[in-house]
C-alpha positions as CSV (number, residue, x, y, z in Angstrom):
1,X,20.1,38.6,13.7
2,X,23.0,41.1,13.6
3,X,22.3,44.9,13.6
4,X,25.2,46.5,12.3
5,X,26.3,50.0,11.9
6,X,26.1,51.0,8.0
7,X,29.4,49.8,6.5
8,X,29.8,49.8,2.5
9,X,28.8,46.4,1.0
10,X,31.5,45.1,-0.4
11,X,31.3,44.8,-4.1
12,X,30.6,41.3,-6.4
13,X,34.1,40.0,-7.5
14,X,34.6,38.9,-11.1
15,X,34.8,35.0,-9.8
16,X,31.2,34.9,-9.2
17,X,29.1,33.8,-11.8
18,X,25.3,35.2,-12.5
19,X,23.8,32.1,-13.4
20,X,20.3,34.7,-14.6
21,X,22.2,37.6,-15.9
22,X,23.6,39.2,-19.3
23,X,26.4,40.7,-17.4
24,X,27.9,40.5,-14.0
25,X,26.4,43.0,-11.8
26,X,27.7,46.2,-9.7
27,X,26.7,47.1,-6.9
28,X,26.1,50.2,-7.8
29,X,23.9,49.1,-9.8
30,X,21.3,48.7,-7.0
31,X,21.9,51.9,-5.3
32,X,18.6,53.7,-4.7
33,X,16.7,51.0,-3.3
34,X,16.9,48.4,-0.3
35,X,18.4,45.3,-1.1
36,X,18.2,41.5,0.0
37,X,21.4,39.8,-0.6
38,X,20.6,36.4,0.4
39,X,23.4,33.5,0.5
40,X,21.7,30.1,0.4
41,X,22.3,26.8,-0.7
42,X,20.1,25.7,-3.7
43,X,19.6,21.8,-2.2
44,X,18.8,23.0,1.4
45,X,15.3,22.9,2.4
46,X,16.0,25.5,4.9
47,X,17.5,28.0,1.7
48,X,14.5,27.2,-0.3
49,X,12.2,28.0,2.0
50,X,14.0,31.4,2.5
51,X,13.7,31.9,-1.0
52,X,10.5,31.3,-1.7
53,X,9.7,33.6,1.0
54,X,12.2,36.5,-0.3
55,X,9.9,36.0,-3.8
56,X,6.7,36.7,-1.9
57,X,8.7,40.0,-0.7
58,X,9.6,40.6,-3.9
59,X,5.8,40.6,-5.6
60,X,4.8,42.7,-2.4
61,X,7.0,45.3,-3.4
62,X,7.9,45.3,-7.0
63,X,10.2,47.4,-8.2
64,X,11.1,49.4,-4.9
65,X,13.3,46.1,-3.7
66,X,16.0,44.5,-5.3
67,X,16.5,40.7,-4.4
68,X,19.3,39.0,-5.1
69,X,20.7,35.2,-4.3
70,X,24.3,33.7,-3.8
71,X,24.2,30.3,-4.0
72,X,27.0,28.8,-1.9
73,X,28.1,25.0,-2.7
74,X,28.2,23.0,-0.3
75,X,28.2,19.3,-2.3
76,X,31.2,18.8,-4.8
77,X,28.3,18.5,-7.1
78,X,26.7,21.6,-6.4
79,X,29.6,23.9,-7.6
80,X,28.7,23.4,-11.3
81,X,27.2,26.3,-12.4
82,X,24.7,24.8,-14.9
83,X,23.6,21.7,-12.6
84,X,22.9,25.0,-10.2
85,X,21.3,26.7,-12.5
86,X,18.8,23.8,-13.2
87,X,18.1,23.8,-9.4
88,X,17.1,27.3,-9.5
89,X,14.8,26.9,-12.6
90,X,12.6,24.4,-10.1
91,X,12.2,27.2,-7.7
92,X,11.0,29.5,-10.1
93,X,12.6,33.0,-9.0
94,X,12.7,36.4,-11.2
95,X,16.0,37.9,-9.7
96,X,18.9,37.6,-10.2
97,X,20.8,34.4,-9.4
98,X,24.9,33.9,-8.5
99,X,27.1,31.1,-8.2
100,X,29.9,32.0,-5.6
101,X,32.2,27.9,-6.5
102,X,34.5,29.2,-4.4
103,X,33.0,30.7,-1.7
104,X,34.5,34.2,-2.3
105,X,31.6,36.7,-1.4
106,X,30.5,34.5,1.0
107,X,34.1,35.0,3.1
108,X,33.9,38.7,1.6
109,X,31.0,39.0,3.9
110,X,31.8,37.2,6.8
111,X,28.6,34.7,6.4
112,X,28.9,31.2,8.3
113,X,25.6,29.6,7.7
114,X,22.7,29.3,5.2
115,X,20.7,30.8,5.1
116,X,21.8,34.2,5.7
117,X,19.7,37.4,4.6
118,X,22.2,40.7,4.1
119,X,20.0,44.1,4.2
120,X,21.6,46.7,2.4
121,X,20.2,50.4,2.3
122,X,19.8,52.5,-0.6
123,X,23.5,54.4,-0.3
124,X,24.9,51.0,-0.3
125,X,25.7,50.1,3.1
126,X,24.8,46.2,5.2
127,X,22.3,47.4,7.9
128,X,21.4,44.2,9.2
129,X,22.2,40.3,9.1
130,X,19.5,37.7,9.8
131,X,20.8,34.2,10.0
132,X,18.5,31.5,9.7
133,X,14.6,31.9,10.5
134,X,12.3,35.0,10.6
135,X,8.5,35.8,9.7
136,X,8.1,37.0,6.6
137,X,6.1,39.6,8.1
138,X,9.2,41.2,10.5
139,X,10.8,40.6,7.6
140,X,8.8,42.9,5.9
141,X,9.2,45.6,8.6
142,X,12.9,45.6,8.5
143,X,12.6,46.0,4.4
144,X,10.0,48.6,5.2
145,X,11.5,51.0,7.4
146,X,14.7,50.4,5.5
147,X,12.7,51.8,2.6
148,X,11.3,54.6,4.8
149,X,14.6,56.5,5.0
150,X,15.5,56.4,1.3
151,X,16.0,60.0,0.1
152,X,14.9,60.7,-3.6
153,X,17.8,61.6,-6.1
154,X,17.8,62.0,-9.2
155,X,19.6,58.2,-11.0
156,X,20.5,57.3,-13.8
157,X,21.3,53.4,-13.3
158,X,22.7,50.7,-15.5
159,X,19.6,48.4,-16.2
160,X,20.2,44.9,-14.8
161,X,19.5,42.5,-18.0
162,X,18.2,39.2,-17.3
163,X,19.5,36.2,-19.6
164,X,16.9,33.6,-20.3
165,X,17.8,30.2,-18.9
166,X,14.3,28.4,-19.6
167,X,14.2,24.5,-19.6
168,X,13.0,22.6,-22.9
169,X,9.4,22.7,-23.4
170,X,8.5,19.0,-22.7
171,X,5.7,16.8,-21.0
172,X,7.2,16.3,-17.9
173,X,9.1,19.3,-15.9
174,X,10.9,18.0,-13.0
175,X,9.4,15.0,-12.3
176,X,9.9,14.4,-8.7
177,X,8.0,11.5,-7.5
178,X,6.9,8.0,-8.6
179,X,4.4,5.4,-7.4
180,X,3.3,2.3,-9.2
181,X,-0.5,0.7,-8.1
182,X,-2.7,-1.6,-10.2
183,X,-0.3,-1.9,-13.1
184,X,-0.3,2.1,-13.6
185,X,2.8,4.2,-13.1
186,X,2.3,7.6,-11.4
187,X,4.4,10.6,-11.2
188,X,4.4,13.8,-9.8
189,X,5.0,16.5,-12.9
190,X,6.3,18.4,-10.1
191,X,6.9,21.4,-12.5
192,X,4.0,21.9,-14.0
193,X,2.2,21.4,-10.5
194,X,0.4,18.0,-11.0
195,X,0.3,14.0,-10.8
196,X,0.1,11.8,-14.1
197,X,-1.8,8.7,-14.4
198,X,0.2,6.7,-16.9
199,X,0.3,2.7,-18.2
200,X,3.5,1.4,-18.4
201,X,4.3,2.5,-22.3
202,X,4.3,6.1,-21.2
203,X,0.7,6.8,-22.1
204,X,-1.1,9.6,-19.9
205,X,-4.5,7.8,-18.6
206,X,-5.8,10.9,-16.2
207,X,-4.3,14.3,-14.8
208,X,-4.9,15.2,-11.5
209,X,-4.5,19.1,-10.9
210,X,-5.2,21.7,-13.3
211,X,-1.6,22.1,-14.2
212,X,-1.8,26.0,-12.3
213,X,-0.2,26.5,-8.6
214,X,-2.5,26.3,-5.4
215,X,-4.0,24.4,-2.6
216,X,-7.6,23.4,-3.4
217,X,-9.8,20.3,-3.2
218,X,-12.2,18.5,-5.3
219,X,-12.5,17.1,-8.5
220,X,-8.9,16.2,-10.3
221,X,-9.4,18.8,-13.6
222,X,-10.1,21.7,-11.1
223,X,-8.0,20.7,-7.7
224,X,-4.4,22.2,-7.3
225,X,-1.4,21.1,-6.1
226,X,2.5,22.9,-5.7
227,X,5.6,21.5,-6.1
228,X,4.0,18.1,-5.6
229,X,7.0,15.4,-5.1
230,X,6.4,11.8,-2.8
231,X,4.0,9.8,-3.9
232,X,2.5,6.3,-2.7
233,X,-0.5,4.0,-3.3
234,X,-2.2,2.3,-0.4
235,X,-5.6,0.3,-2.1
236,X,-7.7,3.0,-3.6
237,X,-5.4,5.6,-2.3
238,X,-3.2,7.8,-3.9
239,X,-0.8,9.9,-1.4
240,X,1.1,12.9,-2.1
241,X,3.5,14.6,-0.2
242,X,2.5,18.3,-1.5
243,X,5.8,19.9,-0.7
244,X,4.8,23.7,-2.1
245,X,1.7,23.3,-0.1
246,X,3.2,22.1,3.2
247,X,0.4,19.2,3.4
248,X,-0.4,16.0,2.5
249,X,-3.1,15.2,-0.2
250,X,-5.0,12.2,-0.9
251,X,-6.5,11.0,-4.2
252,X,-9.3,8.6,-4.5
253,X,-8.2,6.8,-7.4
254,X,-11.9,5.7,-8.5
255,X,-13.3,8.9,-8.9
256,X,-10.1,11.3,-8.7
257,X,-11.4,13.6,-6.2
258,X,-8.8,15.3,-4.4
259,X,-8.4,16.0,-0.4
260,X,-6.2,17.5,2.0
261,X,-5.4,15.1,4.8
262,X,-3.4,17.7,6.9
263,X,-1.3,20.6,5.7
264,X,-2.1,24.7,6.3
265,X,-0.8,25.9,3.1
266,X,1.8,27.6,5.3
267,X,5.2,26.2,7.0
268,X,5.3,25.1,10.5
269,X,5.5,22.5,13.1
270,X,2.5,19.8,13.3
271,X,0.8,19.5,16.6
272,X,0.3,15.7,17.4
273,X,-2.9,14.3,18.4
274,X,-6.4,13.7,16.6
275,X,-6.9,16.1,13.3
276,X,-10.6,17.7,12.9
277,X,-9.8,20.2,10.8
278,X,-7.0,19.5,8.2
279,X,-6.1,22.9,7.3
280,X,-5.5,23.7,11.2
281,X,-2.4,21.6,10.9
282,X,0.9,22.7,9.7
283,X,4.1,20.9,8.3
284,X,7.4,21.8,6.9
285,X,8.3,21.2,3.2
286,X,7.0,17.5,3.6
287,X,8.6,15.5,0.5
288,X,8.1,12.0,1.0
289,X,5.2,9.4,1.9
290,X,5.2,5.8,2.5
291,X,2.2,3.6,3.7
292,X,0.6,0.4,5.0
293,X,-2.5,-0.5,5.7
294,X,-2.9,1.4,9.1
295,X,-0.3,4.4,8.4
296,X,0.9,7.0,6.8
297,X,4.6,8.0,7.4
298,X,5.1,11.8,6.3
299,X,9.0,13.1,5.9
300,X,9.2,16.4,6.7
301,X,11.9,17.8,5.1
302,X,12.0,21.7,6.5
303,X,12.0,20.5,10.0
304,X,14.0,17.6,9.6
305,X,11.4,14.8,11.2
306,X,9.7,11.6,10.4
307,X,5.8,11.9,11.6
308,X,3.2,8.8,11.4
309,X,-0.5,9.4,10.4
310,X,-3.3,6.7,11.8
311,X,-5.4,5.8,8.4
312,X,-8.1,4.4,10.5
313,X,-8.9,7.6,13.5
314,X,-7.2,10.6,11.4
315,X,-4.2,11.0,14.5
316,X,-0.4,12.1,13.5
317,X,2.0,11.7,16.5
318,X,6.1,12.4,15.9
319,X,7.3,9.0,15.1
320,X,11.3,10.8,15.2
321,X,13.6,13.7,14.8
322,X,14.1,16.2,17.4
323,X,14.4,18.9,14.4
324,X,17.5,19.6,14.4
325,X,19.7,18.8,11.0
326,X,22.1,16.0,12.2
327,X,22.5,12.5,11.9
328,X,22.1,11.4,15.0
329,X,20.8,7.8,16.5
330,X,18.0,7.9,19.3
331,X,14.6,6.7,20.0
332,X,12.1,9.5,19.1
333,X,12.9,12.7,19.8
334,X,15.9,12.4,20.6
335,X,17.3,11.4,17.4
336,X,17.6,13.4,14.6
337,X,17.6,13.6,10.5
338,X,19.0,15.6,8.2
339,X,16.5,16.8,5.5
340,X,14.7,13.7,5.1
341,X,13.7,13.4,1.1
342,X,12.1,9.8,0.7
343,X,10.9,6.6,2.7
344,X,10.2,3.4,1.9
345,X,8.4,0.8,4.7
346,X,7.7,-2.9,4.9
347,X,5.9,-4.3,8.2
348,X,6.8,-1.9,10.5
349,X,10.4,-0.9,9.3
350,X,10.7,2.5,7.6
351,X,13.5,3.3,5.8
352,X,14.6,6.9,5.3
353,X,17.3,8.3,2.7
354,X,18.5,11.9,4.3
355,X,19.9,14.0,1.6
356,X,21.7,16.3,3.5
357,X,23.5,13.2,5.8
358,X,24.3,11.9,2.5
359,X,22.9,9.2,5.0
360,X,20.6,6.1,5.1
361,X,18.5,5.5,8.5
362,X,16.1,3.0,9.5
363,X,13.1,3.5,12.4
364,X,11.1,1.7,14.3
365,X,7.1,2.4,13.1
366,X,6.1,1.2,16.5
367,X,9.4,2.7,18.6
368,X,10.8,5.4,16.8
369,X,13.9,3.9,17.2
370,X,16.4,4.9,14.6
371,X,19.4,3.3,13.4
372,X,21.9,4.6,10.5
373,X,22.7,1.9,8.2
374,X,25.2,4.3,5.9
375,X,26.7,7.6,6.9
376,X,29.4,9.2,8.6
377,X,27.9,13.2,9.1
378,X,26.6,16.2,7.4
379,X,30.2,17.2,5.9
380,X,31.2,13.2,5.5
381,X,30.0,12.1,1.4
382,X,31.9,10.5,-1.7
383,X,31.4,8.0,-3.9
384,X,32.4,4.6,-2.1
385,X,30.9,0.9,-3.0
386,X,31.7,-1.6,0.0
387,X,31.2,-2.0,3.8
388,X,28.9,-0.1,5.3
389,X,31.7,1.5,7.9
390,X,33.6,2.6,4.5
391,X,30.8,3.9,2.2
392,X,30.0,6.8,1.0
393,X,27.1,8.9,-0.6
394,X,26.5,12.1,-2.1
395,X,23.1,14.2,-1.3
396,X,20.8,11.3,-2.4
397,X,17.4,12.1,-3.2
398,X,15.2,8.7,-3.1
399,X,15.1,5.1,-2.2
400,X,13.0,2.5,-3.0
401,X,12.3,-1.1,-1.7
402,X,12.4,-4.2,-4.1
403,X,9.8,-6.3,-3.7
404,X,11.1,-9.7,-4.7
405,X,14.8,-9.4,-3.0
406,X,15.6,-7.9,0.5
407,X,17.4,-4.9,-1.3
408,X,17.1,-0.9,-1.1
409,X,17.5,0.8,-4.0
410,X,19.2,4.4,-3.9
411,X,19.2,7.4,-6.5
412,X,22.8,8.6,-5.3
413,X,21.5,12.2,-6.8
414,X,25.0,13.7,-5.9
415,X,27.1,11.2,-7.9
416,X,24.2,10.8,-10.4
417,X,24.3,7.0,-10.2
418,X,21.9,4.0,-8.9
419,X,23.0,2.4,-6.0
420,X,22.0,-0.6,-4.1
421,X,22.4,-1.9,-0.6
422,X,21.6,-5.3,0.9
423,X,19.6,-5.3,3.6
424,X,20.7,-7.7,6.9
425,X,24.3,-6.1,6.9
426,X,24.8,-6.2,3.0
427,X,27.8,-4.2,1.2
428,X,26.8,-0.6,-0.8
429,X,27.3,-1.2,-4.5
430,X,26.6,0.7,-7.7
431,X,25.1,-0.3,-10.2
432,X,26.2,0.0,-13.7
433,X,24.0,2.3,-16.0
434,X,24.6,2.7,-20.1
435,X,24.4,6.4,-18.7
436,X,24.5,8.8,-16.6
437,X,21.7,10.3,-14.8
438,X,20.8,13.5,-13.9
439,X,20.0,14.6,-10.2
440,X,17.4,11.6,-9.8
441,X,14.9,12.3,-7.0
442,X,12.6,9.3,-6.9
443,X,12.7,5.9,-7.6
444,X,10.0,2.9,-7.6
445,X,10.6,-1.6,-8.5
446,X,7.9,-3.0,-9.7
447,X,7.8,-6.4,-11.6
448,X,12.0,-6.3,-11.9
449,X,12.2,-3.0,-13.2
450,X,13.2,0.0,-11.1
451,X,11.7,3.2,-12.7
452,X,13.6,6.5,-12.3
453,X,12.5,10.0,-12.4
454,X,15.6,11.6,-13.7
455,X,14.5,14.7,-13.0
456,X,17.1,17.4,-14.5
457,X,16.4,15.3,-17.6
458,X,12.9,15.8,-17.4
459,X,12.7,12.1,-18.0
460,X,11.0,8.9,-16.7
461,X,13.4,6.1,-17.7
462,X,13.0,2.2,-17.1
463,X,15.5,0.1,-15.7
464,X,15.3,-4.0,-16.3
465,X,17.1,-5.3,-13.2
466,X,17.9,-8.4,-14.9
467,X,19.6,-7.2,-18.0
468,X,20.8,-4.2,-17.1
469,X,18.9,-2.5,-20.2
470,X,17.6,1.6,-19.5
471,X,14.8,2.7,-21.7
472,X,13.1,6.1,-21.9
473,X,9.5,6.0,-21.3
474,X,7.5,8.7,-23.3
475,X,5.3,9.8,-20.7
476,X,2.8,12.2,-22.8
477,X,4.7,12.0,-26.0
């Protein structure tokens, strides 16, 4: 946090562009109120955390605070405008939105980490800098008393005018998960807030979730999830890392019922030990789930660790990740992720893709031991088939364990490809597609197909490993 003595904001330059907006904006165009200028970074978990708390602000006070958001780039993919815009749209934020490719304002304004919250009072001038974390609620009180010392005057402003960037009206919306279990496919509809029950054609079998936004238990047409994404079946089980929530849900798949098996509703760290009441423990943005028969691994993308859940006495202890956002090797704590997004396990190997590492890592279920099989560091990433020592990724988003070959399947989200990496000291290779894909974000083999969510597509497709054909499946079509 940075108090600072009221200097003039500087204003937007013509290089940015308002991804949400008719017309560039002025700054003095938000003169007479207080203003959040927040620079984030629409793939960090940290950023979207921020943001989703800056919305909260925003409903608490209307119309007396302007929000506004610079998304920064820090993948080579991440500085086109309309594959940032699409990010956005899953967030689901009403203010306006801009895209700074070059980093411009965010030199302009002297900012060297995401995310960083700019105050700015209603003549026009930064009061304050708050890098990283704060409580919503001091957050509030700087707003507030910010607000306190506004002096009434008589405006007559230029009206900012939003420009409507709404996806297609289709079944899915950012599908962001996928499990298969007893020959049906299920996928997390992450943006219309619910899991699908499909057969393989694409036909919807059962929705669990009501389709509206919110943490609440019971029977699948009236429980609720947000932002669901990682899924995984374990026999009657289905899991779901319930990433808007900050908890983990489970699903009995014979009658549908829904239950929370640990997750507050709020962000925070977990305690370890045995859980009595569910809602009494917190997580942070958790986003991926694997299983076997005794545990549940939970990736916990906000705080950058790797937890494991006993099935059989309801316990979660820190399997790795000392929190920090790094790729760094270690037993337990003293490694550490950064922004773990999926898991796959078999026996008591789990296997973790971390999207902001552009890395893949491997732990111990039983040491916590972790190992990085590919990766070279947060600001190391590419597009690079071969050795391990020479390979690159860029910001995956989901892996996925064949069953009948020791192989790990990657959605390279970054690079919008399908990569594959043979396990036992194996060679990176891509796979070759009839098409692109667009910013996949979960993947699951079953039967020698590999089915993708490709989620900026809105799209399930189906991938036979053996010819190399890619179909659409029409999930709810």
């Amino acid at each position: 946090m940075d108090t600072m003595d009221a200097t003039p904001a500087p204003e937007f330059p013509p290089s940015l562009d308002w991804i949400n907006l008719a017309a560039p904006l002025q700054m003095a165009q938000l003169r007479g109120k207080v203003s959040v200028l927040a620079f984030v970074n629409a793939g960090s978990a940290w950023s979207q955390q921020r943001l989703s708390d800056l919305a909260k602000l925003r409903a608490r006070h209307g119309e007396r605070l302007n929000v506004l958001a610079v998304h920064v780039p820090k993948f080579e993919h991440e500085r086109d405008p309309r594959r940032a815009g699409k990010s956005f749209n899953q967030l689901k934020l009403d203010f306006p939105i801009a895209h700074d490719a070059d980093w411009t304002l965010w030199q302009h304004y002297g900012i060297d980490a995401w995310p960083t919250l700019v105050l700015i009072d209603g003549e026009g001038n930064i009061r304050e800098r708050i890098a990283g974390d704060m409580p919503v609620r001091e957050l509030d009180a700087r707003v507030g008393a910010l607000q306190d010392e506004l002096v009434p005057k008589s405006r007559n402003l230029e009206r900012i005018e939003f420009r409507r960037q709404d996806e297609p009206v289709l079944p899915l919306r950012f599908p962001s998960g996928l499990a298969f279990g007893g020959n049906y496919l299920y996928v997390s509809d992450s943006g219309h807030d619910r899991i699908l029950e499909c057969d393989p054609v694409g036909r919807v079998i059962r929705q669990f979730g009501s389709g509206g936004s919110g943490l609440i238990d019971g029977p699948m047409e009236l429980a609720a999830f947000s932002r669901p994404q990682g899924l995984c079946v374990q026999r009657d089980y289905l899991y779901v890392a319930d990433t808007g929530n900050h908890a983990v849900r489970r699903i009995q798949l014979r009658t549908g019922d829904v239950e929370t098996l640990c997750g507050a509703g709020w962000p925070g760290q977990a305690v370890e030990g045995p859980i009595t009441d569910p809602r009494s423990v917190a997580l942070d943005q958790p986003s991926a789930v694997a299983s076997t028969t005794a545990a549940l691994y939970i990736a916990t993308r906000g705080d950058n660790r790797v937890w494991k859940y006993d099935l059989t006495n309801s316990s979660l202890e820190l399997l790795a990740g000392s929190g920090d956002l790094a790729v760094l090797d270690g037993t337990g704590a003293e490694a550490s992720f950064a922004e773990p997004a999926s898991l796959a396990c078999v026996q008591q190997m789990v296997y973790v893709c971390d999207a902001a590492g552009s890395a893949i890592r491997s732990v111990n279920g039983r040491s916590g031991k972790v190992t990085t099989l590919l990766g070279h560091g947060l600001w190391e990433f590419g597009q690079v088939d071969g050795k391990r020592t020479d390979a690159l990724l860029q910001h995956p988003q989901a892996i996925a364990l064949d069953p009948d070959s020791p192989t790990l399947w990657i959605a390279d989200s970054g690079n919008d490809i399908l990569r594959t990496l043979r396990l036992g000291g194996g060679e990176l290779t891509t796979f070759q597609l009839p098409q692109r894909l667009h910013a996949p974000s979960a993947l699951v083999v079953a039967d020698g197909m590999v089915w993708i969510a490709d989620t900026q597509a809105h799209a399930v497709l189906r991938l036979d490993i053996h010819s190399g054909a890619l179909h659409h499946v029409p999930i709810g079509e």
